[in-house]
PyMOL Python script that loads the backbone (N, CA, C, O; Angstrom):
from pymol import cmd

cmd.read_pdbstr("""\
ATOM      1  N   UNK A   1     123.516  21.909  85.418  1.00  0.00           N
ATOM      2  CA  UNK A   1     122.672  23.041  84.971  1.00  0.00           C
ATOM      3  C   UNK A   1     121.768  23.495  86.130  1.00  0.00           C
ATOM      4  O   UNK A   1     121.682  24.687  86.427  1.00  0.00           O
ATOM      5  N   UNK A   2     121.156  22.616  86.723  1.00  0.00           N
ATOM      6  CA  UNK A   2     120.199  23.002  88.353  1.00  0.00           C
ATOM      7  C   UNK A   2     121.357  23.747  88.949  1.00  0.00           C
ATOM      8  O   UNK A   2     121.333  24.963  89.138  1.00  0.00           O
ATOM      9  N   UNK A   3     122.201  23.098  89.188  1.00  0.00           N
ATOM     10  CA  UNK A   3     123.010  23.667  90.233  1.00  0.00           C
ATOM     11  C   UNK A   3     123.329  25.158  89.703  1.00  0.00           C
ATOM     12  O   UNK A   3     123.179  26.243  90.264  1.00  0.00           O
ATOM     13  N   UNK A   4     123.642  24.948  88.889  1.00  0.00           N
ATOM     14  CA  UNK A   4     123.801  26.660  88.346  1.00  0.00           C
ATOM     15  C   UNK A   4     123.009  28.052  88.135  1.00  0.00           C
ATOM     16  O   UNK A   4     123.388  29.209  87.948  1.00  0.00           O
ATOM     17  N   UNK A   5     121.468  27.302  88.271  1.00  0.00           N
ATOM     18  CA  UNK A   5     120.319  27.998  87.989  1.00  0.00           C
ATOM     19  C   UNK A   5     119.909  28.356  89.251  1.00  0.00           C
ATOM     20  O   UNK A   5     119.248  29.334  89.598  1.00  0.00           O
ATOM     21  N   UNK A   6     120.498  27.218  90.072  1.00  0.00           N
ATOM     22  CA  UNK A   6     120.123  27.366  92.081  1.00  0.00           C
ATOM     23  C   UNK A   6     120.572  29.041  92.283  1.00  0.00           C
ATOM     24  O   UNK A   6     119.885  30.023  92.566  1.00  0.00           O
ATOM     25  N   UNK A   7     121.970  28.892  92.016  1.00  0.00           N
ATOM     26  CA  UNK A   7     122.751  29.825  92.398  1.00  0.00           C
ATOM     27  C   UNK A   7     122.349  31.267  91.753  1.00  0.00           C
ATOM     28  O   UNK A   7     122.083  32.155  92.563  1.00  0.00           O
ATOM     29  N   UNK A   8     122.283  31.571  90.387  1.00  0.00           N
ATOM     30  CA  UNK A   8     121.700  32.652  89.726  1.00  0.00           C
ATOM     31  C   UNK A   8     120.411  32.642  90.336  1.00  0.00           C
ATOM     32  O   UNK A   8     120.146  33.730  90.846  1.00  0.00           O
ATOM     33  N   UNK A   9     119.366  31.626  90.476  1.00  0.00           N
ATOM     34  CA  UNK A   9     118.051  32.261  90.779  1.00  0.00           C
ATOM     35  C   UNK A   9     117.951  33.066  92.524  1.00  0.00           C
ATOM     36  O   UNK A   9     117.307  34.057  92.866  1.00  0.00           O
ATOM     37  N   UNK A  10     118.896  32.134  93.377  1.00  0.00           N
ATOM     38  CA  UNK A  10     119.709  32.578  94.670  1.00  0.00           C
ATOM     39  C   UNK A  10     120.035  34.233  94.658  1.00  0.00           C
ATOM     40  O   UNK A  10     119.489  34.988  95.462  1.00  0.00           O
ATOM     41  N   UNK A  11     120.954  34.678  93.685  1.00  0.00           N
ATOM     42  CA  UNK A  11     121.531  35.730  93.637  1.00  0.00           C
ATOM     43  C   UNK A  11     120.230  36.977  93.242  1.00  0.00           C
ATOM     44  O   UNK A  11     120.272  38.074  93.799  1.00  0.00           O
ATOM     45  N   UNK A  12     118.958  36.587  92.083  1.00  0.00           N
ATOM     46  CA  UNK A  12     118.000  37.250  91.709  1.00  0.00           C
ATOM     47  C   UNK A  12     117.035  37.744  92.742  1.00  0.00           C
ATOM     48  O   UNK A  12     116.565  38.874  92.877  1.00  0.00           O
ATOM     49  N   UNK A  13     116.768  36.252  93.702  1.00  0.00           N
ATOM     50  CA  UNK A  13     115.806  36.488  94.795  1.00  0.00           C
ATOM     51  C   UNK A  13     116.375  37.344  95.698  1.00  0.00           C
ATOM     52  O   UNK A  13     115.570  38.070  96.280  1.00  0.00           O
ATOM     53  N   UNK A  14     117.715  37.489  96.029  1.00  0.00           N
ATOM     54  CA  UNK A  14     118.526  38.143  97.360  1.00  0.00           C
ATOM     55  C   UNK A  14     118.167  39.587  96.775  1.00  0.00           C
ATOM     56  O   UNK A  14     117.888  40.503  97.548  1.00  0.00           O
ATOM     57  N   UNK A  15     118.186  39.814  95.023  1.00  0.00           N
ATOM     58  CA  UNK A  15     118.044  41.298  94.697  1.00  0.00           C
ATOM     59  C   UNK A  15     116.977  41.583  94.983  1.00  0.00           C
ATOM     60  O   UNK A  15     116.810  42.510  95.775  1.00  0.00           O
ATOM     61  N   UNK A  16     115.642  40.736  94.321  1.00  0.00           N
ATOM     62  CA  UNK A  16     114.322  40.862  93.935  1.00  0.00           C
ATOM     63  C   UNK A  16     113.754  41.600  96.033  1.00  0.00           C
ATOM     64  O   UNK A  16     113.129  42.617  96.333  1.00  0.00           O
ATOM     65  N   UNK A  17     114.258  40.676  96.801  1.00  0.00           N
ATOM     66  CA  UNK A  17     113.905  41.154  97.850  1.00  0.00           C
ATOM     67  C   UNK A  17     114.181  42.321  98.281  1.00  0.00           C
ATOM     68  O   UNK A  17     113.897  42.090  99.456  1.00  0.00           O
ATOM     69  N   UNK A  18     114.529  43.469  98.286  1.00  0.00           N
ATOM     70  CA  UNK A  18     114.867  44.610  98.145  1.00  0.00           C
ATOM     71  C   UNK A  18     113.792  45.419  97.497  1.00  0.00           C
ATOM     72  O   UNK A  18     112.905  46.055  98.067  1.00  0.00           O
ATOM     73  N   UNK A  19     114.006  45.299  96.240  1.00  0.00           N
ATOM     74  CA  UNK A  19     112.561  46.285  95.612  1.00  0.00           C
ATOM     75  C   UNK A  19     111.463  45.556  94.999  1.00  0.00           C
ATOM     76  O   UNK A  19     110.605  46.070  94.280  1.00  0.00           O
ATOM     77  N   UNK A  20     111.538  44.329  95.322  1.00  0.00           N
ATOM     78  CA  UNK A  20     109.842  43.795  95.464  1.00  0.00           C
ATOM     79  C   UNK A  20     110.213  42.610  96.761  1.00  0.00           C
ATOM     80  O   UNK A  20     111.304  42.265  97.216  1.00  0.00           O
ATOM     81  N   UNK A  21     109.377  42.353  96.969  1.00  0.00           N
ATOM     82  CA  UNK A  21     108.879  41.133  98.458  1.00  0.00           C
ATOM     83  C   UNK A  21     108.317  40.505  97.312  1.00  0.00           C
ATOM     84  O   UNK A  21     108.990  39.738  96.624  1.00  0.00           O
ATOM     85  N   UNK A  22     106.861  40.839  97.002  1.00  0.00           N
ATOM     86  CA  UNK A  22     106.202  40.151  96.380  1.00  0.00           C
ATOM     87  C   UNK A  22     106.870  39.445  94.863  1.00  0.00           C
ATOM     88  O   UNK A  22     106.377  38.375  94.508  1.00  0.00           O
ATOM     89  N   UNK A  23     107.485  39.788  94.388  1.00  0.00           N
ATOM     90  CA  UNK A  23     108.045  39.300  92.700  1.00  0.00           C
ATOM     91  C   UNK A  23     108.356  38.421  92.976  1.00  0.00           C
ATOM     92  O   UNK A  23     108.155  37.444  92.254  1.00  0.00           O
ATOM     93  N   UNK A  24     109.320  38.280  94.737  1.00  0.00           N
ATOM     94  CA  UNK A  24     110.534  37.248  95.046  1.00  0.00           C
ATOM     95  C   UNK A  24     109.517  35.814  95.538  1.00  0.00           C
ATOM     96  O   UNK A  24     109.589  34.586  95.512  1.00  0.00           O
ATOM     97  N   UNK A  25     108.699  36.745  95.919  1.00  0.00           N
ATOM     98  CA  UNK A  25     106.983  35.463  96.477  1.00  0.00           C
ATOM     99  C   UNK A  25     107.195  34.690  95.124  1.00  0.00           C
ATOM    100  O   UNK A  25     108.110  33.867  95.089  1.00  0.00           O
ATOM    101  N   UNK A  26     106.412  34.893  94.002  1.00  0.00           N
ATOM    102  CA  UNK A  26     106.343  34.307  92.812  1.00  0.00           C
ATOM    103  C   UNK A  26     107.127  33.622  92.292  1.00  0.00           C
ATOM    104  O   UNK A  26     106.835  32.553  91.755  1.00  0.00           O
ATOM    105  N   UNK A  27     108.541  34.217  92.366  1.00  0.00           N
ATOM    106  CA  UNK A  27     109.498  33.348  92.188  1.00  0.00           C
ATOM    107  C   UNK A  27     109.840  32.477  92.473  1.00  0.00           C
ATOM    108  O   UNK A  27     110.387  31.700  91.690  1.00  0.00           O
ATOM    109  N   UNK A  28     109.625  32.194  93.961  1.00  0.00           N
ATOM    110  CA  UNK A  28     109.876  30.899  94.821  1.00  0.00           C
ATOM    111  C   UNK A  28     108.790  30.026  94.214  1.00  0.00           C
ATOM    112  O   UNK A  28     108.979  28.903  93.747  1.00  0.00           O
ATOM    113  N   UNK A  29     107.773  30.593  94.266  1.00  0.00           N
ATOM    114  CA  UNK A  29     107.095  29.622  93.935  1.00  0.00           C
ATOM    115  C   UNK A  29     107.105  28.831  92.569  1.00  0.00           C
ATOM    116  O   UNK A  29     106.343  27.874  92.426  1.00  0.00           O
ATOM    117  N   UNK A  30     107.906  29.198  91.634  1.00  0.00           N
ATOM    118  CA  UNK A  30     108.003  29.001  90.051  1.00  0.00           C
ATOM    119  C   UNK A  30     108.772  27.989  90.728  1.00  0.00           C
ATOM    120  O   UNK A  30     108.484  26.794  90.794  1.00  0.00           O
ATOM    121  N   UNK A  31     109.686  28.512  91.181  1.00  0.00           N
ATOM    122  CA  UNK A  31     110.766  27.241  91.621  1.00  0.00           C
ATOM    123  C   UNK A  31     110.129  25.909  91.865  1.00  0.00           C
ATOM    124  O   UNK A  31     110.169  24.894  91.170  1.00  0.00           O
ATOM    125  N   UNK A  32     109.602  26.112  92.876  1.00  0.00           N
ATOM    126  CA  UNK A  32     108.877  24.913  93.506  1.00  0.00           C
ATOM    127  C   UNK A  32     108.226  24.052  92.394  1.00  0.00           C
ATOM    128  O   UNK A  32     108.533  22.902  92.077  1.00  0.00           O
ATOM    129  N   UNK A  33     106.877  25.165  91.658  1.00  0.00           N
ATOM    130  CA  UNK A  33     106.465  24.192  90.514  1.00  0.00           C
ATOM    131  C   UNK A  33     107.731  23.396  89.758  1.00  0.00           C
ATOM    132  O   UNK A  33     107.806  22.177  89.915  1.00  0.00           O
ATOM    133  N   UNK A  34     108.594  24.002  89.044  1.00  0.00           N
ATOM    134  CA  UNK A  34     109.632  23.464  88.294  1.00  0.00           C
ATOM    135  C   UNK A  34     110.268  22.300  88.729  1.00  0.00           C
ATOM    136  O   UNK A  34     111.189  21.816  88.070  1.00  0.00           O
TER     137      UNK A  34
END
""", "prot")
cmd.dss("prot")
cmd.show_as("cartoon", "prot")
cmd.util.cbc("prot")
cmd.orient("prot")
């Protein structure tokens, strides 16, 4: 299930960076907490 969530959250951040920087900031960081 990680491994799978790696990859989708992978594919979200590659979008998120495009029309936000910042969303993709937050995101990483959710990661990290998690």
């Amino acid at each position: 299930m990680e491994e799978g969530t790696d990859e989708r959250t992978k594919s979200l951040e590659t979008e998120a960076i495009a029309p936000t920087p910042m969303f993709n900031n937050a995101k990483a960081i959710t990661i990290e907490v998690k």
